[in-house]
N, C-alpha and C positions, 0 to 999 in steps of 0.2 A: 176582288174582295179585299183590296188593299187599302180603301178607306177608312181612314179614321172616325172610330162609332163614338157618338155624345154616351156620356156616362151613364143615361138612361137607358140608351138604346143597346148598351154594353150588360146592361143589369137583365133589361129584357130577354136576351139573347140566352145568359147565363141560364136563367130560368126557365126557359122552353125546352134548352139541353138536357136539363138536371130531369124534368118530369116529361119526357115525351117516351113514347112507346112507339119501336120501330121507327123513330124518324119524324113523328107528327102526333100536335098536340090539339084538341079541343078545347080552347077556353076562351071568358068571355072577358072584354078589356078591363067589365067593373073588379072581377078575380083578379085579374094580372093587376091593377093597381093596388087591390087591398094586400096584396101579397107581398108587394114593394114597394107600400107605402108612398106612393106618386099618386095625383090626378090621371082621369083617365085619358086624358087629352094626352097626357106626356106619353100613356103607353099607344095611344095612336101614332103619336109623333114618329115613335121609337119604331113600331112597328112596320112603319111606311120606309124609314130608312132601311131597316134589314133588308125589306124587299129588295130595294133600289138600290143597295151593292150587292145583293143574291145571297146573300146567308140564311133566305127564307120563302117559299112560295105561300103564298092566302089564301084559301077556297075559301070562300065566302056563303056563311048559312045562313045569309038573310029569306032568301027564298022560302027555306025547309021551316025557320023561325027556331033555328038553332043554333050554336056559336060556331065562330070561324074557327076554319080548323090551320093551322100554322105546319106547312114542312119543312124540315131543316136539311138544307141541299148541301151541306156538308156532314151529314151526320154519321160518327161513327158511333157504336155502338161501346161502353164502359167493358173492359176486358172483365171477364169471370174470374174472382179468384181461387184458384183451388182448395179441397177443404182437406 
């Protein structure tokens, strides 16, 4: 996982982190683009790279006719902070 991510694919990453539950996200590439303001190609791009250095695995909801779901194979979880 020591490859160097393109700026897209860096943003992408960002964003999956920020709004996943338990580790893994549902969304669909047209959201991830309007979200970061990229084409949806770029977030395909970007998303095929995550895979292909492992910072993410794809189940794929074409089947079901629902969005792929994205896990994030290093994910820790943001610490609670005490109230």
């Amino acid at each position: 996982m020591s490859e160097k991510l393109t700026k897209s694919a860096q943003a992408v990453l960002n964003y999956l982190q920020e709004h996943a539950e338990n580790g893994n996200i549902s969304i669909e590439h047209g959201v991830l683009a309007f979200c970061l303001h990229v084409n949806e190609k770029t977030v395909r791009r970007a998303l095929e790279q995550l895979q292909k250095v492992g910072h993410i695995r794809i189940e794929s909801g074409k089947e079901e006719c629902r969005a792929n779901t994205y896990f994030l194979i290093s994910y820790v979880p943001a610490p609670v902070m005490p109230k």
